[in-house]
C-alpha positions as CSV (number, residue, x, y, z in Angstrom):
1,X,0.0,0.0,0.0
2,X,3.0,2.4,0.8
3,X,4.5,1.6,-2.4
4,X,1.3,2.2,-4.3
5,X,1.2,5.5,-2.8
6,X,4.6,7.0,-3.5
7,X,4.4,5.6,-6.7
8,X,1.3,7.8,-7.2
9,X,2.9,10.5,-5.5
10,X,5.4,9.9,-7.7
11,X,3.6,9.7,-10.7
12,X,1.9,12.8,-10.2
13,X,5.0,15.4,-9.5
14,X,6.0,14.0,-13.6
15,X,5.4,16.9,-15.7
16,X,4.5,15.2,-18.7
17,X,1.2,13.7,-16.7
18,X,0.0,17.3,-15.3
19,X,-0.4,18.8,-18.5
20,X,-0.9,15.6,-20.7
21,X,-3.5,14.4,-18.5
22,X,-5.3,17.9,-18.5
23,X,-5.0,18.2,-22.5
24,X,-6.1,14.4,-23.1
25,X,-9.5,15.3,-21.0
26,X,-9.6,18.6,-22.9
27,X,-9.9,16.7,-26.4
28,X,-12.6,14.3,-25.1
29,X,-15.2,16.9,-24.2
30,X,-14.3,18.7,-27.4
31,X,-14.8,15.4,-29.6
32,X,-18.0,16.4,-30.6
33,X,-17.5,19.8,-31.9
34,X,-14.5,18.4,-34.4
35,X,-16.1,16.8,-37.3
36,X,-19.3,20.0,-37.5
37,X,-20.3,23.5,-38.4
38,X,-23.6,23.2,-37.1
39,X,-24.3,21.8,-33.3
40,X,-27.6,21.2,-31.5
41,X,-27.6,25.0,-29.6
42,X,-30.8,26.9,-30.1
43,X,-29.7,30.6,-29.8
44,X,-26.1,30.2,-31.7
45,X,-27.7,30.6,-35.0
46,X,-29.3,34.3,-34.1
47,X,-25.9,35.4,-32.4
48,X,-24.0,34.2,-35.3
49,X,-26.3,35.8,-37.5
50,X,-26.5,39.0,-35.6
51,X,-22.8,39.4,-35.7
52,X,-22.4,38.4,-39.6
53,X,-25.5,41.6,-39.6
54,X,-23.2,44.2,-37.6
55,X,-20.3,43.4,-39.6
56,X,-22.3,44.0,-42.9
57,X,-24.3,47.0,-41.3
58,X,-24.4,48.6,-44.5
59,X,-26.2,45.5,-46.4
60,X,-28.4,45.0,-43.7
61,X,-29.2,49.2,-43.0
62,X,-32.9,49.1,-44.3
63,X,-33.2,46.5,-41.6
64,X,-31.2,47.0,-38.4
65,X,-28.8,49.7,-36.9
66,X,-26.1,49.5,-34.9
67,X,-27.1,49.7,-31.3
68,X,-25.3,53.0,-29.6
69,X,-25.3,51.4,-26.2
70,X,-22.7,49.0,-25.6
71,X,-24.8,46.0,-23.5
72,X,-23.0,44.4,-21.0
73,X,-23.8,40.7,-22.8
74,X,-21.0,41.1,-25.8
75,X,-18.5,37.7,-25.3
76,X,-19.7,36.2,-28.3
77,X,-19.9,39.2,-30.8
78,X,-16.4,41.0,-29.9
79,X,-14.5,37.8,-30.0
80,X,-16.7,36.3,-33.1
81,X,-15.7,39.4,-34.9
82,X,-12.2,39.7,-34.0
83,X,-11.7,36.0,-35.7
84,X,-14.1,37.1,-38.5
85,X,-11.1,39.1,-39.7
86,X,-9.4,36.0,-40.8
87,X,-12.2,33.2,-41.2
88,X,-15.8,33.0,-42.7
89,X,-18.4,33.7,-40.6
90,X,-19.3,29.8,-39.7
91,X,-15.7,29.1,-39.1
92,X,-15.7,32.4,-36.4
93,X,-18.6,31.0,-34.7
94,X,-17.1,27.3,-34.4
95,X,-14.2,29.1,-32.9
96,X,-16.0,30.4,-30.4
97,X,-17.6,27.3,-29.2
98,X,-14.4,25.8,-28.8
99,X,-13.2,28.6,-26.7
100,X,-16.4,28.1,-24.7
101,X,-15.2,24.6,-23.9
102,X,-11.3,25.5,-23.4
103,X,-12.2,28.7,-21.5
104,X,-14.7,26.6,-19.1
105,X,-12.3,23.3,-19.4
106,X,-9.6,25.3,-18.1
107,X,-10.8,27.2,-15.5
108,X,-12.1,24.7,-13.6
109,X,-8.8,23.0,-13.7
110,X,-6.9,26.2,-12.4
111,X,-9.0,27.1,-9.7
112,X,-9.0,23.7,-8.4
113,X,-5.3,23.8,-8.5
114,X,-5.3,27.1,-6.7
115,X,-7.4,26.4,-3.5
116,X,-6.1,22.2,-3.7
117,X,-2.8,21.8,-4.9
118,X,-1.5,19.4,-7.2
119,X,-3.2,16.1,-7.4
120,X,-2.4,12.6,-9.0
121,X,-5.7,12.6,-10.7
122,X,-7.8,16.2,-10.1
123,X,-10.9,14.1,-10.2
124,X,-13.2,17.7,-9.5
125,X,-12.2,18.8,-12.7
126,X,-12.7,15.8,-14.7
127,X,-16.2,15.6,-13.4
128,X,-16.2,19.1,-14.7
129,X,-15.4,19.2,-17.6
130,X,-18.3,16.1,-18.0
131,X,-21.0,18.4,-17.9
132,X,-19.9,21.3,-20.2
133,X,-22.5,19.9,-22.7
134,X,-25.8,20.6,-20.1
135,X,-29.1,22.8,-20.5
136,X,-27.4,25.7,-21.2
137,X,-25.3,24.8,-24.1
138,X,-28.0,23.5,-25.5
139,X,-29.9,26.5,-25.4
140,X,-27.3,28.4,-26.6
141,X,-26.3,30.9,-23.7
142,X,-23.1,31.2,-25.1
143,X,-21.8,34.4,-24.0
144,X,-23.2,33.7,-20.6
145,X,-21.2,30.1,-20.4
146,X,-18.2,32.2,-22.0
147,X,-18.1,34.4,-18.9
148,X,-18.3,31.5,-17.1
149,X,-15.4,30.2,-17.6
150,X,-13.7,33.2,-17.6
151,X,-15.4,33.6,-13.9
152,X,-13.3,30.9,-13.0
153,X,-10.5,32.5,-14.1
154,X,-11.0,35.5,-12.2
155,X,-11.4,33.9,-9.0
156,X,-8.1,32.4,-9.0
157,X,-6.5,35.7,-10.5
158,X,-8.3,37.7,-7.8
159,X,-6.7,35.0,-5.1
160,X,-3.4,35.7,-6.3
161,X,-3.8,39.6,-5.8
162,X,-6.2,40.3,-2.9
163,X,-3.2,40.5,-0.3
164,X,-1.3,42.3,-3.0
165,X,-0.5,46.7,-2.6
166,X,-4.0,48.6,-2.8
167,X,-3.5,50.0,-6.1
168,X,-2.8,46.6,-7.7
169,X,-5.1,44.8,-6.3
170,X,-8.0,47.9,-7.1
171,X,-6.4,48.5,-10.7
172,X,-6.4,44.3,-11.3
173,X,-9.4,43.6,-9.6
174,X,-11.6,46.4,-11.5
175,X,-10.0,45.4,-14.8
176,X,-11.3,42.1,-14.2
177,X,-14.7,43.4,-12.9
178,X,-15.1,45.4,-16.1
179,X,-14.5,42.8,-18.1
180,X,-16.4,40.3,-16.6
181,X,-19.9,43.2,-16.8
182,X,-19.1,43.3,-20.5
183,X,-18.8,39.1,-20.9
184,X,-22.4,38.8,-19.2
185,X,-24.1,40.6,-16.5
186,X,-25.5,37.8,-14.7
187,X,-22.2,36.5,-14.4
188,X,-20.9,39.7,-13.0
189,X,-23.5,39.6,-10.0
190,X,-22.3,35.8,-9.5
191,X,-18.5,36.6,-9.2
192,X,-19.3,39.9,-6.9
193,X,-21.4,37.3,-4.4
194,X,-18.4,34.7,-4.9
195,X,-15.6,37.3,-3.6
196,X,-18.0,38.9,-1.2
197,X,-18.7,35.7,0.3
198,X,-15.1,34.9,-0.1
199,X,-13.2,37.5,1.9
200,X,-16.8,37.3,4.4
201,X,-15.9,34.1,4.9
202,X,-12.1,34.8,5.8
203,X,-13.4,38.1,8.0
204,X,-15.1,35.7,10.3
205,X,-12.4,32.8,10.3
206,X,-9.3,35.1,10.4
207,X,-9.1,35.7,14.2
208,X,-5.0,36.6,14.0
209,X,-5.6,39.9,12.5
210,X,-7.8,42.8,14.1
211,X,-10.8,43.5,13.2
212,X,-9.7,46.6,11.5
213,X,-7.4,45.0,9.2
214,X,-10.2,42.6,8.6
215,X,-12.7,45.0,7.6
216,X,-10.3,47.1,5.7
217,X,-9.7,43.8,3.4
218,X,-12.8,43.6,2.8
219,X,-14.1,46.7,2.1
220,X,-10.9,46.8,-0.7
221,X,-12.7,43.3,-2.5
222,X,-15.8,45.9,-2.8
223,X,-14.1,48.6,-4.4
224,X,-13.6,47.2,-8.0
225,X,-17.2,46.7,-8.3
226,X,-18.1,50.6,-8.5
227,X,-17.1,51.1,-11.6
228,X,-19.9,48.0,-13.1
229,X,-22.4,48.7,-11.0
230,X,-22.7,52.6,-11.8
231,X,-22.3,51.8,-15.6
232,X,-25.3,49.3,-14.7
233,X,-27.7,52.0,-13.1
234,X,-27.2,54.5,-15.5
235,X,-27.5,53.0,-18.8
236,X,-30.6,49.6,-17.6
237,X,-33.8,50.6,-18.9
238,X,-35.7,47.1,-18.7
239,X,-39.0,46.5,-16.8
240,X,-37.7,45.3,-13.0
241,X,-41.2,44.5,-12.7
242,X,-41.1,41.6,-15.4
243,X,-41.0,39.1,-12.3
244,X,-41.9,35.6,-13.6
245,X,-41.5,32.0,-11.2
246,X,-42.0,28.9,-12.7
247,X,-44.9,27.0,-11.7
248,X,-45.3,24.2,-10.0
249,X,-41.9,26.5,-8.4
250,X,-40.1,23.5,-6.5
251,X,-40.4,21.1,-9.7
252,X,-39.1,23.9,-11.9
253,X,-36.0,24.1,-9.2
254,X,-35.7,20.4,-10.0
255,X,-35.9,20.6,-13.9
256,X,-32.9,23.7,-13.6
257,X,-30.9,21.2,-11.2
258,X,-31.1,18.0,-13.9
259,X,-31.2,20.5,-16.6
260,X,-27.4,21.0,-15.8
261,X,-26.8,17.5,-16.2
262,X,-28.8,17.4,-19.5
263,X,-26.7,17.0,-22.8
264,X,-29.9,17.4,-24.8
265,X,-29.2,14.3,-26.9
266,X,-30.6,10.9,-26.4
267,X,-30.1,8.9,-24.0
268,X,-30.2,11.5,-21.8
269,X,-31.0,9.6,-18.5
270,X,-28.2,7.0,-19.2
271,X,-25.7,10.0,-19.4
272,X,-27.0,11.4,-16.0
273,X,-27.0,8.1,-14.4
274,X,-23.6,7.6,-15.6
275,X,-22.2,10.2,-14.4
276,X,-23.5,9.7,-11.4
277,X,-22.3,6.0,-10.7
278,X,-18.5,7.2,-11.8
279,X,-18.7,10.0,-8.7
280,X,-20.2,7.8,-6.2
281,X,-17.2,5.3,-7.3
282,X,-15.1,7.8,-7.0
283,X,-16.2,8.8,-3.5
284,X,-16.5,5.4,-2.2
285,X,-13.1,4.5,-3.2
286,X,-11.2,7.6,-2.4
287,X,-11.2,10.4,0.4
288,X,-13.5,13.8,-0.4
289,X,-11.6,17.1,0.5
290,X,-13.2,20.4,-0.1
291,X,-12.0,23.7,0.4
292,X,-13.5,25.3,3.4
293,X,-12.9,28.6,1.9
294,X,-16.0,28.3,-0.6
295,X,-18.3,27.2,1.6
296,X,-20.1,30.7,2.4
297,X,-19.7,31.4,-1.7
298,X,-21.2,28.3,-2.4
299,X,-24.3,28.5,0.4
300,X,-25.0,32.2,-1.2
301,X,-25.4,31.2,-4.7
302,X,-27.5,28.2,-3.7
303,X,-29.8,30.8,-1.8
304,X,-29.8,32.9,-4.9
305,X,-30.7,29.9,-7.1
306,X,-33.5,28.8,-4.4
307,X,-35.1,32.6,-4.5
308,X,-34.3,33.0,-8.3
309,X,-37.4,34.3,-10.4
310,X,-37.6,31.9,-13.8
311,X,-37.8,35.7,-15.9
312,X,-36.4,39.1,-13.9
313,X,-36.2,42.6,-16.2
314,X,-37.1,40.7,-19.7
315,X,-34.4,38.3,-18.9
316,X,-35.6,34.6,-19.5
317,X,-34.0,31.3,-18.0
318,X,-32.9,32.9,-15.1
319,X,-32.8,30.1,-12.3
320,X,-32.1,27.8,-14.9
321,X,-29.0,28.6,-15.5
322,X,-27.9,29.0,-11.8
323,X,-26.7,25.3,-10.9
324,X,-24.4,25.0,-13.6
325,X,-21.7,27.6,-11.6
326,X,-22.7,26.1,-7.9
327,X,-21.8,22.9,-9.4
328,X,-18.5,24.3,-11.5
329,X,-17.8,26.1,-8.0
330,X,-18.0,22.8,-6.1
331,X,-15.9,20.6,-8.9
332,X,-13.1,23.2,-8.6
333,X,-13.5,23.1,-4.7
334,X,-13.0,19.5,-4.0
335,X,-10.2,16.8,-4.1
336,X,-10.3,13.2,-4.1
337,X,-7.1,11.3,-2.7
338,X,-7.2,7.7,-3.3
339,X,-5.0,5.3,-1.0
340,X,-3.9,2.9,-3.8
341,X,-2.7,3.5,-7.1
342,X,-5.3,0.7,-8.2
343,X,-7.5,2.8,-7.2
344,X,-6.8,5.7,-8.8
345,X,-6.4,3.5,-12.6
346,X,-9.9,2.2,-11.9
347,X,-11.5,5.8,-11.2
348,X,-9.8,7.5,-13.6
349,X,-10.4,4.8,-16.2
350,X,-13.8,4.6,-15.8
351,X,-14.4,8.5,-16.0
352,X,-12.0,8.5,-19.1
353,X,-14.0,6.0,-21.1
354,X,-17.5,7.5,-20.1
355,X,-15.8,11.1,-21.6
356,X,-15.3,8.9,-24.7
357,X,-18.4,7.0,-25.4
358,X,-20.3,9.8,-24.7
359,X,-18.1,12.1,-26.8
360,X,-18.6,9.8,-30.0
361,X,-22.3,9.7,-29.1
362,X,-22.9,13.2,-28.7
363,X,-20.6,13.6,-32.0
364,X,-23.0,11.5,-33.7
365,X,-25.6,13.1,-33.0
366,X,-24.5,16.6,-33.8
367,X,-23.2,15.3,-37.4
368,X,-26.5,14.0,-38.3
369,X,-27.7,18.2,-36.7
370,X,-25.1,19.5,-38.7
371,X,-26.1,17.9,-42.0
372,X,-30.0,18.5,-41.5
373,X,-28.8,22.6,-41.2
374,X,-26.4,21.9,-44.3
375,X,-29.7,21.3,-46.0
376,X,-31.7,24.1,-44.7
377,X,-29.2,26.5,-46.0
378,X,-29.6,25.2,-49.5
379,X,-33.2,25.7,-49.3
380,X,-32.4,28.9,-47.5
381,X,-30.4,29.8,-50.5
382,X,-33.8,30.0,-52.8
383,X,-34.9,33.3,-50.5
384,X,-34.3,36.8,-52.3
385,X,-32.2,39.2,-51.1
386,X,-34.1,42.1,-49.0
387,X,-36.6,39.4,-48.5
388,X,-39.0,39.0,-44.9
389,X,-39.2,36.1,-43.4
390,X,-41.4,35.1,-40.8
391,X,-41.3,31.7,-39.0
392,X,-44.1,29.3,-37.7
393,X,-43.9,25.8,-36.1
394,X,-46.5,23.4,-37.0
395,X,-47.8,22.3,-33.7
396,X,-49.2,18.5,-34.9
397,X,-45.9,17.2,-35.1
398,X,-45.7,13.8,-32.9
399,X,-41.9,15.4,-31.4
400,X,-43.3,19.1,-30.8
401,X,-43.8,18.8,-27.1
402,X,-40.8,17.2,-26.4
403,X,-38.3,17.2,-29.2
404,X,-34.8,19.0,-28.2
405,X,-33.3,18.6,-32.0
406,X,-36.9,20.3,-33.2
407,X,-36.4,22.9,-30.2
408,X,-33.1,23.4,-31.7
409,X,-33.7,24.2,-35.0
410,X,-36.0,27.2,-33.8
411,X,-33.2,29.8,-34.6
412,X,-31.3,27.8,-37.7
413,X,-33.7,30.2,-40.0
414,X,-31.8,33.4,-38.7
415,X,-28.9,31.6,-41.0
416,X,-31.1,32.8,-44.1
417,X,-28.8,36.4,-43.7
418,X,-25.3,34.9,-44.6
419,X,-26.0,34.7,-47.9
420,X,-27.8,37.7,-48.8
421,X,-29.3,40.7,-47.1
422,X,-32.4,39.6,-45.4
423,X,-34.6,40.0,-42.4
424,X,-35.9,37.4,-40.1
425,X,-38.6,38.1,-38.0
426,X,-36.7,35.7,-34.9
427,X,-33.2,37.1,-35.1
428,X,-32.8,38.5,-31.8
429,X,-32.3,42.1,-31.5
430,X,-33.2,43.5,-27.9
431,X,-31.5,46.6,-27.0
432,X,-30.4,45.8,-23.5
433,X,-28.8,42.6,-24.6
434,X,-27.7,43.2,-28.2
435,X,-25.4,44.8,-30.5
436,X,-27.9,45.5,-33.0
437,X,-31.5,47.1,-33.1
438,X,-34.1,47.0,-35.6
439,X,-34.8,50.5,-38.0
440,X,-38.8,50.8,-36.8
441,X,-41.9,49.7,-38.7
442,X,-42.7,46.9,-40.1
443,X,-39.8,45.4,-38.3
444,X,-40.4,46.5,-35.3
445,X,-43.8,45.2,-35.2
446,X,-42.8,41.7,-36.8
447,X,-40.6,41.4,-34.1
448,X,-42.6,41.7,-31.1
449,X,-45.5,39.3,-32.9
450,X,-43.1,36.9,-33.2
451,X,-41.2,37.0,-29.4
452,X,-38.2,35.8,-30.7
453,X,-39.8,32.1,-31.3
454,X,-41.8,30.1,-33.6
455,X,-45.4,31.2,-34.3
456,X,-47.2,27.8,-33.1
457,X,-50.1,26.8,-35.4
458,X,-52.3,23.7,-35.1
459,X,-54.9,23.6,-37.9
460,X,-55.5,25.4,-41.2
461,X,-57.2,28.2,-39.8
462,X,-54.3,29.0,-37.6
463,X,-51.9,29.2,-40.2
464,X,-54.5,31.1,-42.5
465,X,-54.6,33.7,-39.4
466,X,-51.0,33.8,-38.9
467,X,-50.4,34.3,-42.0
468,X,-53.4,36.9,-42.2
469,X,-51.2,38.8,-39.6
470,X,-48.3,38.4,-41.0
471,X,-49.5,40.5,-44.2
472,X,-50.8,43.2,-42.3
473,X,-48.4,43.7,-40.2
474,X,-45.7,43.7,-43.5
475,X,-48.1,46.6,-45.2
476,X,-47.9,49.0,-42.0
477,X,-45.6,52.0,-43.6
478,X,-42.9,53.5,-41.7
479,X,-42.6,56.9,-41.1
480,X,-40.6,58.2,-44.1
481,X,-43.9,56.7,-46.0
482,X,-41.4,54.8,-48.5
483,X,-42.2,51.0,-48.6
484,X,-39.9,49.2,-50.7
485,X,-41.1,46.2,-52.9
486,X,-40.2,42.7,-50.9
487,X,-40.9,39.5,-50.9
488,X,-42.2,38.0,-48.4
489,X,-41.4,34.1,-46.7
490,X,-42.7,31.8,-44.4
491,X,-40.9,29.4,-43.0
492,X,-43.0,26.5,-41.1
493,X,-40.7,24.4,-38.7
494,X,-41.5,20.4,-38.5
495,X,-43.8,20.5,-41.5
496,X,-46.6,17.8,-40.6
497,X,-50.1,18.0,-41.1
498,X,-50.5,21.3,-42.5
499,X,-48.0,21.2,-45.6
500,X,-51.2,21.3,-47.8
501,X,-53.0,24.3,-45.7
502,X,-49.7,25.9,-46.2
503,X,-49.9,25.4,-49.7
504,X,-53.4,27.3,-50.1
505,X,-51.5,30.5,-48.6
506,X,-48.5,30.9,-51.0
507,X,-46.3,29.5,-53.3
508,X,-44.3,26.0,-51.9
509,X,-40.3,27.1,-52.7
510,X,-39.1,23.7,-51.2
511,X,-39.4,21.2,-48.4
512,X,-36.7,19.3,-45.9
513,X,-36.9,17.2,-43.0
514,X,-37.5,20.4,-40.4
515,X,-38.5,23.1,-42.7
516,X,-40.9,24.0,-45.5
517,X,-40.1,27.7,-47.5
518,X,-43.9,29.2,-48.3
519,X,-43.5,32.2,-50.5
520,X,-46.3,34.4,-49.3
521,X,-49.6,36.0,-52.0
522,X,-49.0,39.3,-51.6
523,X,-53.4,39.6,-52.3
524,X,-54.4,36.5,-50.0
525,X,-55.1,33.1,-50.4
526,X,-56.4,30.4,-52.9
527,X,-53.8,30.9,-55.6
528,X,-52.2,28.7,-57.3
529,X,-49.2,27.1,-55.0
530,X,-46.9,24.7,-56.5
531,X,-43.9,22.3,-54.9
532,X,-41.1,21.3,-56.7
């Protein structure tokens, strides 16, 4: 048993396995990005078109304009665009996600070196880096998971300067705030209660220095979050009366906590359980550590999530998306220390090989997402430039309820703009949260009918009303009194029962699996419709 142990001790101190081991870990989780353009993430495809928009203003400026207030939710579109200047557009945004991965991937791994030292086998981190693909990704909060990881990051920088001269640690630690306000602002609320609870924490276990000292500490961890929070106050003009909880509340608290374990591709259940069985193996055979020193962080963001409203100020998702950094928080906070080297092969075994089987699953499934949206484009492709397109979802579809791939093609049709100069009613384009924001009417108006989603139709007459809508709210005039000649689209997602109703209200263009292009009668129905 001794011999085991220094062996592992040994084993450890090698170089070659504390960055191999780290970097072999890292290409597992990013397996299923490799061989696509096109993953399974809902809102990716109206940020990547949004920033293809900005970056083409002048194309797009009977549409959109650039929006004068910088909001502090811009991760994606400043990096996206600083790689735009040497790749396409779809290339850009497949950088990003990678940098989501490695940025998350990595701070994790950091942290947990920070507050537990150097391990044989950082089993926190691996466990980690398992559940980068969750409820979030899938949704595509992408700048939000971005700041995430670089979260983690800042935590560990702000551990290596808090005890450092007061102008570095106020000129560091406000560079850092600043930056993190910019990545998301929902992240820069969770990293103020993180170092707030942190140096709390040390106030009330620190008993060697005076309570002076201890306060003065701690009142300097406050200090760098001025700057954010007065840029916050003066430039937030959402509704902080748009307070939404999900009902029944403690079952949606349950769906955010799963949700965090929930890759969004079949079998979702097996994955969860999986995971599960490789830590409780890893607890049973090994001893838990945790660092002491994110226990009041921890307890506070677990309060927040319990309290969380489901929508606050326009802002959807809300408590969904707070158990993903609890549970980053706790994976960087823990170590496992197993007595045998046998031991430590089976654990780390069995947590490599569920990284890989459920890597070439999830990669799998994301090639057979990424050729479905190769074909969309090409039907995409058939709409005119300074087109309109509006999108509906036909509700009779066996999968609508319940399908994550239908879920996530919601957004694909905000892909329509790469290729020419065209508006889609779904791209997102709030002014609190966006870069970009639309010129005024029609736009405007097509906008808020459609709520950034899917118009849900479920018969004939649905569609026929929809569509009804649709042209009257394309023939409101904007206040110059110019209305251009357009054509106008429809795209209806899962085409099922209502491809021939569809047909009665426009002209088929083409048909795939997820999508059916309707060229819309500029005089009303019952003309002739045709399908190729």
């Amino acid at each position: 048993m001794a011999q085991d142990t220094h062996a592992l001790h040994s084993h450890s101190k090698s170089p070659y396995w504390q960055y191999l081991l780290p970097v072999f870990v890292l290409l597992l989780v990013l397996w299923p990005l490799i061989f696509i353009t096109f993953p399974p993430f809902l809102d990716y495809y109206s940020h990547l078109a949004r920033v293809h928009i900005t970056s083409n203003i002048d194309d797009f400026s009977e549409f959109y304009a650039i929006n004068k207030t910088i909001p502090p939710n811009v991760s994606f579109d400043v990096i996206v665009r600083a790689f735009l200047k040497i790749v396409s557009i779809e290339t850009a945004g497949w950088l990003f996600l990678v940098s989501v991965i490695v940025v998350q991937a990595t701070g994790i791994w950091i942290l947990n070196g920070r507050l537990q030292g150097r391990q044989g086998v950082p089993i926190g981190p691996i466990i980690g880096c398992a559940i980068l693909y969750n409820f979030v990704l899938t949704m595509g909060f992408l700048s939000y998971l971005f700041a995430l990881g670089l979260m983690l990051w800042m935590i560990w920088f702000w551990l290596l300067i808090r005890e450092r001269s007061w102008w570095i640690t106020l000129s560091l630690g406000s560079g850092a705030a600043i930056l993190l306000y910019f990545a998301h602002l929902a992240v820069f609320g969770l990293y103020g209660i993180i170092i707030v609870g942190f140096e709390l924490q040390q106030i009330l276990r620190d008993h060697q220095k005076s309570v002076r000292e201890r306060s003065y500490v701690f009142i300097k961890s406050g200090i760098p979050f001025l700057v954010p929070t007065l840029l916050y106050i003066t430039s937030f003009h959402g509704d902080m009366h748009l307070v939404q909880y999900s009902q029944p509340f403690f079952l949606g608290k349950l769906y955010a906590i799963v949700g965090t374990l929930n890759t969004g591709s079949s079998p979702v259940y097996l994955s969860i359980a999986g995971l599960a069985i490789l830590a409780t193996l890893a607890l049973t055979l090994g001893r838990l550590r945790f660092s002491t020193s994110m226990i009041l962080p921890i307890a506070l963001l677990t309060l927040l999530f319990l309290g969380a409203p489901t929508t606050f100020a326009g802002n959807r998702y809300l408590d969904d998306r707070l158990p993903l950094p609890i549970v980053l928080l706790v994976c960087a906070s823990v170590r496992v220390d197993f007595p045998s080297r046998g031991r430590t092969i089976i654990v780390m075994g069995a947590l490599v090989a569920f990284l890989a089987i459920r890597g070439i699953a999830l990669s799998q499934d994301f090639m057979r997402f990424d050729a479905e949206v190769q074909q969309s484009l090409r039907l995409f492709n058939r709409i005119e430039p300074r087109s309109v397109v509006a999108v509906a979802i036909d509700a009779t579809h066996p999968e609508y309820s319940w399908s994550a791939r239908g879920q996530a093609n919601w957004h694909v049709a905000s892909l329509a703009a790469l290729h020419a100069p065209i508006f889609v009613a779904t791209t997102h384009a709030f002014p609190f949260q966006h870069t970009m924001v639309l010129k005024g009417v029609p736009f405007t108006d097509l906008y808020a009918w459609q709520k950034q989603l899917p118009i849900e139709v479920m018969s004939g007459e649905q569609l026929e009303n929809a569509v009804s809508r649709y042209r009257e709210i394309s023939q409101l005039k904007p206040a110059s009194g110019e209305t251009p000649a357009r054509r106008y689209y429809l795209l209806l997602l899962m085409p099922y029962t209502l491809t021939e109703a569809a047909g009665t209200q426009g002209v088929i263009i083409g048909k795939t699996k997820w999508f059916l292009l309707l060229r819309i009668n500029p005089n009303g129905a019952d003309q002739t419709s045709k399908q190729p």
